[in-house]
C-alpha positions as CSV (number, residue, x, y, z in Angstrom):
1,X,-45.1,-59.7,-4.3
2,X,-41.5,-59.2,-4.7
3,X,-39.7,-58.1,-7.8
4,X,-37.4,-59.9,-9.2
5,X,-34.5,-57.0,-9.8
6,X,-31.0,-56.9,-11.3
7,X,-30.7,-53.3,-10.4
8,X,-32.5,-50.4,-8.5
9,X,-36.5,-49.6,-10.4
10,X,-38.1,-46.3,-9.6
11,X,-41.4,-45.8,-9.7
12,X,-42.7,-42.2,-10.3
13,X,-44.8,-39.7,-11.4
14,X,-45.0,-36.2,-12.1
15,X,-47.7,-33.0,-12.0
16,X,-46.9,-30.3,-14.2
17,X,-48.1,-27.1,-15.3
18,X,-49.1,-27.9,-18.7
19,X,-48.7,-31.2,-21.3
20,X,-46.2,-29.3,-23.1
21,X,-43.3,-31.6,-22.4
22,X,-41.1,-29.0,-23.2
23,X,-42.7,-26.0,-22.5
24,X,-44.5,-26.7,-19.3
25,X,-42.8,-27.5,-16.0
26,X,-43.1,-29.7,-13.1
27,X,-45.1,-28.6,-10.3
28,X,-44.8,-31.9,-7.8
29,X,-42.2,-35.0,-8.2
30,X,-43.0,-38.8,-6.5
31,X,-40.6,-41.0,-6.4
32,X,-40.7,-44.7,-4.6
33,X,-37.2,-46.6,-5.4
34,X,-36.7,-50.2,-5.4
35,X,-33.3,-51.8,-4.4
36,X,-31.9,-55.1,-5.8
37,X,-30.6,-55.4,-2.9
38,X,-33.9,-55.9,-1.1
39,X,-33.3,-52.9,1.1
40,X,-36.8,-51.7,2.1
41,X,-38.0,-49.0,-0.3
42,X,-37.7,-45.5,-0.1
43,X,-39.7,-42.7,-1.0
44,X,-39.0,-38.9,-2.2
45,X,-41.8,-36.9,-2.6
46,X,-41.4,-32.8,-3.5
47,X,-43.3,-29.9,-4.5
48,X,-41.5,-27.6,-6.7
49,X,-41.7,-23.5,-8.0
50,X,-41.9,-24.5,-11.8
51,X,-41.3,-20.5,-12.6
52,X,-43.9,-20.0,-15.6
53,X,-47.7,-19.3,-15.2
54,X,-49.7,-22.9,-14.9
55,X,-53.0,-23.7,-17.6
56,X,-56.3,-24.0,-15.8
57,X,-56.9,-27.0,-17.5
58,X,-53.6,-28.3,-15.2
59,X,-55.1,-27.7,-11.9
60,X,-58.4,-28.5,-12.7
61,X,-56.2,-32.0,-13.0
62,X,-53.7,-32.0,-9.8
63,X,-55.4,-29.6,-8.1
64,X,-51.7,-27.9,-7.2
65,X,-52.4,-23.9,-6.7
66,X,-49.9,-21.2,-7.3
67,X,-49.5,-20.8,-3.8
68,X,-48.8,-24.1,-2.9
69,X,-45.3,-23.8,-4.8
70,X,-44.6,-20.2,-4.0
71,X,-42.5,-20.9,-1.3
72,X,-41.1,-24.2,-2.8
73,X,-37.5,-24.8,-4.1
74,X,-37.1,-24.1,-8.3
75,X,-36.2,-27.4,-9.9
76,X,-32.4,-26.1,-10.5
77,X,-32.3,-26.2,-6.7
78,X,-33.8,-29.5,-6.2
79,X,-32.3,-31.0,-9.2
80,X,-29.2,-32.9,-7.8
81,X,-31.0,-34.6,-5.2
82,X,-33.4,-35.8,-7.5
83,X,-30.4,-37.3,-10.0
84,X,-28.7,-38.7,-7.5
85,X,-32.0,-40.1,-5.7
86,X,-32.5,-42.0,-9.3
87,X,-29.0,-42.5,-9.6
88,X,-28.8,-45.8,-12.2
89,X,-32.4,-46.9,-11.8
90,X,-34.7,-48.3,-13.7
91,X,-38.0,-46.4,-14.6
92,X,-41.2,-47.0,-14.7
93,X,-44.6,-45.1,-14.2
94,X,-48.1,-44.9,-15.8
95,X,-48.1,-43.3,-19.6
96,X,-44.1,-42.3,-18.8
97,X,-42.9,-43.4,-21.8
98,X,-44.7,-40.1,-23.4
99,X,-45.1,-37.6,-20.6
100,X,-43.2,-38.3,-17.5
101,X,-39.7,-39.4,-18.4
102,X,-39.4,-37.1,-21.4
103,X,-40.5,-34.0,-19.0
104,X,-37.8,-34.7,-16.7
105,X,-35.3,-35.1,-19.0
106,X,-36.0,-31.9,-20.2
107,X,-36.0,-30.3,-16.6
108,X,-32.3,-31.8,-16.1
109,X,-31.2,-30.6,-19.2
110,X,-31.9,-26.8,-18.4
111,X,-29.6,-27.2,-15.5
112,X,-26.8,-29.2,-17.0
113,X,-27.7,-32.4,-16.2
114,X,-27.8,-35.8,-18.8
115,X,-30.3,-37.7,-17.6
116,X,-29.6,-40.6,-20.4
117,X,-32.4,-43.3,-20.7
118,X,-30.7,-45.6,-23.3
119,X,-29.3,-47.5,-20.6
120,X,-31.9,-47.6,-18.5
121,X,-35.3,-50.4,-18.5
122,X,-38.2,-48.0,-19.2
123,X,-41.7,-49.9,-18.1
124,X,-44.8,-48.2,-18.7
125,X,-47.5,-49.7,-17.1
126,X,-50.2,-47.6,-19.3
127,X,-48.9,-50.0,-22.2
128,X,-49.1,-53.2,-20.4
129,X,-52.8,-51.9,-20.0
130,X,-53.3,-51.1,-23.1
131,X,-51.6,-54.3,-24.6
132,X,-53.4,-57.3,-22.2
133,X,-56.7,-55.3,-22.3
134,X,-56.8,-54.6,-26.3
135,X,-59.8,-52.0,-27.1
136,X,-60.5,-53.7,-30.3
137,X,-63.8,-54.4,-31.8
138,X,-62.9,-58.1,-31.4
139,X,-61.9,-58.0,-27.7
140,X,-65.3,-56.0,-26.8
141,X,-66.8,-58.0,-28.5
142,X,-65.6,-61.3,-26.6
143,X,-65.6,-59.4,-23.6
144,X,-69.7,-58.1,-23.3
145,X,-71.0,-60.7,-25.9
146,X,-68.7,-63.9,-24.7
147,X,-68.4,-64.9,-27.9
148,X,-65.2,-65.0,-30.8
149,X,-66.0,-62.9,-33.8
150,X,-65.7,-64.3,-37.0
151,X,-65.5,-62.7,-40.2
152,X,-63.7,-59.7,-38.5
153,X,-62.9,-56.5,-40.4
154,X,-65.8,-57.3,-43.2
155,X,-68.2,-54.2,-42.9
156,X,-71.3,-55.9,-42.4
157,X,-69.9,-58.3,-39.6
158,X,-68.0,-55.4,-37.5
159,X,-71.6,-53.5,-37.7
160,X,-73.5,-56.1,-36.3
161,X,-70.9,-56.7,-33.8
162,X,-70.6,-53.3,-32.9
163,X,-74.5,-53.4,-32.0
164,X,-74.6,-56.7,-30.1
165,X,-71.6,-54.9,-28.4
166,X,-73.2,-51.8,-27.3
167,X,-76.5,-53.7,-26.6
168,X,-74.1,-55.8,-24.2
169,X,-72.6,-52.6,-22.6
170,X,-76.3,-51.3,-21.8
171,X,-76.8,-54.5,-19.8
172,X,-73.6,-54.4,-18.2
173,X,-73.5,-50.9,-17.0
174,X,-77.2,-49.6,-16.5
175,X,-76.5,-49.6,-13.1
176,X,-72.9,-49.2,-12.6
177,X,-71.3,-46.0,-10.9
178,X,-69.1,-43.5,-12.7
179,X,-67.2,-40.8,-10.9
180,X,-65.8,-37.8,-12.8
181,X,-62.5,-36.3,-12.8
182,X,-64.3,-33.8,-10.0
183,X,-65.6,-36.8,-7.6
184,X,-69.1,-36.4,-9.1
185,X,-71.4,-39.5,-9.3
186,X,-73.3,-40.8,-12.1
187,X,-74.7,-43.5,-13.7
188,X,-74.0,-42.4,-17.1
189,X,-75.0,-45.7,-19.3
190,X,-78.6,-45.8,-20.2
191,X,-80.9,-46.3,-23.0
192,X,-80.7,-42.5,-24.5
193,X,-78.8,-41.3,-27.0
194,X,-78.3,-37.9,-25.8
195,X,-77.1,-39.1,-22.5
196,X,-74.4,-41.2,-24.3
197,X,-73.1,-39.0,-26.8
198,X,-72.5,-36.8,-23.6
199,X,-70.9,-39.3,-21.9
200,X,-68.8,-40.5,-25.1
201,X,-67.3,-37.1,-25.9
202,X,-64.9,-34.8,-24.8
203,X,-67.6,-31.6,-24.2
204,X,-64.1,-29.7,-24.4
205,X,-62.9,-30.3,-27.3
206,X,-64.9,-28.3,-30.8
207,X,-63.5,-30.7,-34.0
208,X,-62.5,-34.1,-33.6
209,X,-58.9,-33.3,-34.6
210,X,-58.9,-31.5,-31.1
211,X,-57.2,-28.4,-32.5
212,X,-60.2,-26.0,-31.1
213,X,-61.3,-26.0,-27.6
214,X,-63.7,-24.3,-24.7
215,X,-61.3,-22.8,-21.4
216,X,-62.5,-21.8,-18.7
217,X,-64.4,-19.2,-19.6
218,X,-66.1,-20.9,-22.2
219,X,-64.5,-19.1,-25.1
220,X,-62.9,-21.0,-28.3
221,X,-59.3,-21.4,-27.9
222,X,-56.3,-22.6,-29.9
223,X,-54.9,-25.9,-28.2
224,X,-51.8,-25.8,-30.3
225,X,-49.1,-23.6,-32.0
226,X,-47.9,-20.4,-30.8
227,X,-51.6,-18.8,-29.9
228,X,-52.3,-22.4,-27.3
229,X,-54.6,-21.4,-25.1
230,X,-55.3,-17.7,-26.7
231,X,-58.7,-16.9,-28.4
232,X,-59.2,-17.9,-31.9
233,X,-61.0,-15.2,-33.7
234,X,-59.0,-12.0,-31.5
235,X,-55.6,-14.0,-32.7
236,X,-56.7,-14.7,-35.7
237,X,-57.9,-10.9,-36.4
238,X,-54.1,-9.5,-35.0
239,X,-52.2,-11.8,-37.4
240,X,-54.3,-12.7,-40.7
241,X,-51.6,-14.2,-42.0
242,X,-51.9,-17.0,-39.8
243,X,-55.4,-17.5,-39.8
244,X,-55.1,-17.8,-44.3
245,X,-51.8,-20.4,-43.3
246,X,-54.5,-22.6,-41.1
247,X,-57.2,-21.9,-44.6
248,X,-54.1,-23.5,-46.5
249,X,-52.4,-26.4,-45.0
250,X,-54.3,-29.8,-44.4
251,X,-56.9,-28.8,-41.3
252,X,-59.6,-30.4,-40.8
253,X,-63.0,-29.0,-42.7
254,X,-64.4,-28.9,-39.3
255,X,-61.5,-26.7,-37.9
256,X,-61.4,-24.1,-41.1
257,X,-65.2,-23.8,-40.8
258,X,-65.3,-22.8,-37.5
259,X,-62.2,-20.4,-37.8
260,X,-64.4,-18.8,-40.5
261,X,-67.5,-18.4,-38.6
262,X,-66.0,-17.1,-35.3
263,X,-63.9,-14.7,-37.6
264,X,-67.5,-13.0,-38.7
265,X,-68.7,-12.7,-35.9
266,X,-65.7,-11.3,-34.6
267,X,-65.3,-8.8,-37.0
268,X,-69.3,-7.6,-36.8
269,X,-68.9,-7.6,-32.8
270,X,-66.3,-4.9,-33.6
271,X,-67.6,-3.1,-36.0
272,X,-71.6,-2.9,-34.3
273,X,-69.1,-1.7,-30.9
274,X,-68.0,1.6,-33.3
275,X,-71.2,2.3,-34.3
């Protein structure tokens, strides 16, 4: 298939060190560029020395190592060649509209450069996705049960619908292969509970809110503010008036109970270490 263009469309997509669009920096840049013209595509493809430290959690996703960018050009030094790759394009790329596009904006900003989108055609194809394949308890439902539902958003209807739903995806799946985001092979959905809830949640991640998480070494970290990524209960202990700010403002219950409990056993690690 062909597109039908008016002007140039690049495609592209970024790794970075971090999701911190502002903080974080790109690591590698893809770029394949379309031409209204019908001139055959071209491709730029770069790895770059973002400068800062990268998370764990980032190259547990691209896989890019320090030393793969040691030797590799800073952004400032690859930046014009970039812009003027772009040049007027279009832009489009998979959950850009939130990550990629705004990253590089910030990039070209640091070294001078107005990378301007109002002009510009932004497509993310995450949200066409999202939009044509709904994840609504009326589309699942049509979708493992082949059926409309009626009387949506009354309780009682949407929780009998949410059962013929999941006895549907039981069916559907029981054999079906799942790889993880480290090439393992499963085949996750079964009739057991504790295999699903497993499956169905982030293992990371302590409170639903997502504001306390395991790293690496499997201690609690924050995964916002200024301690990201530090340890809860030593941060908290060094600066007590942020951990009674986080007891004040609207966290979840969840998130203040656990700050509590990891601040006690904090504090008793210390003081059984002077004894």
């Amino acid at each position: 298939m062909e597109f039908n263009l008016e002007r140039d469309l690049c495609f592209f997509d970024i790794e970075a060190t971090g999701l911190n669009v502002v903080k974080d920096r790109i690591m590698q840049i893809a770029i394949i560029k379309y031409f209204a013209n019908g001139k055959a595509p071209e491709e730029l493809s770069m790895l770059i020395n973002p400068g800062i430290p990268m998370s764990m959690e980032a190259f547990g996703v691209h896989g890019i190592s320090p030393k793969d960018v040691a030797n590799k050009p800073t952004f400032q030094q690859v930046a014009d060649k970039i812009y003027r790759f772009i040049g007027d394009a279009d832009i489009a790329g998979y959950n850009s509209n939130r990550f990629d596009i705004p990253m590089l904006m910030e990039e070209f900003a640091r070294v001078g450069l107005d990378f301007d989108v109002e002009k510009r055609r932004l497509i993310d194809i995450q949200r066409i996705f999202y939009k044509m394949e709904p994840r609504t308890l009326k589309a699942a439902y049509k979708f493992y049960c082949k059926k409309n539902l009626e009387s949506a958003h009354d309780a009682l209807a949407d929780v009998r619908a949410t059962v013929d739903v999941f006895k549907g995806q039981l069916e559907l799946y029981k054999d079906e292969e799942y790889e993880d985001e480290d090439g393992g092979i499963t085949k996750p959905i079964k009739n057991d509970i504790k295999a699903l809830h497993e499956f169905t949640n982030d293992q990371k991640f302590i409170d639903v809110t997502q504001k306390l998480k395991y790293n690496e070494k499997g201690e609690i970290v924050f995964s916002f503010g200024k301690y990201m990524g530090k340890p809860v209960a030593e941060s908290l202990t060094k600066d007590k008036q942020y951990y009674h700010w986080i007891m004040e403002k609207e966290f979840s219950v969840q998130v203040k109970q656990t700050v509590k409990k990891l601040m006690k056993e904090y504090e008793k690690s210390m003081r059984d270490k002077t004894q």
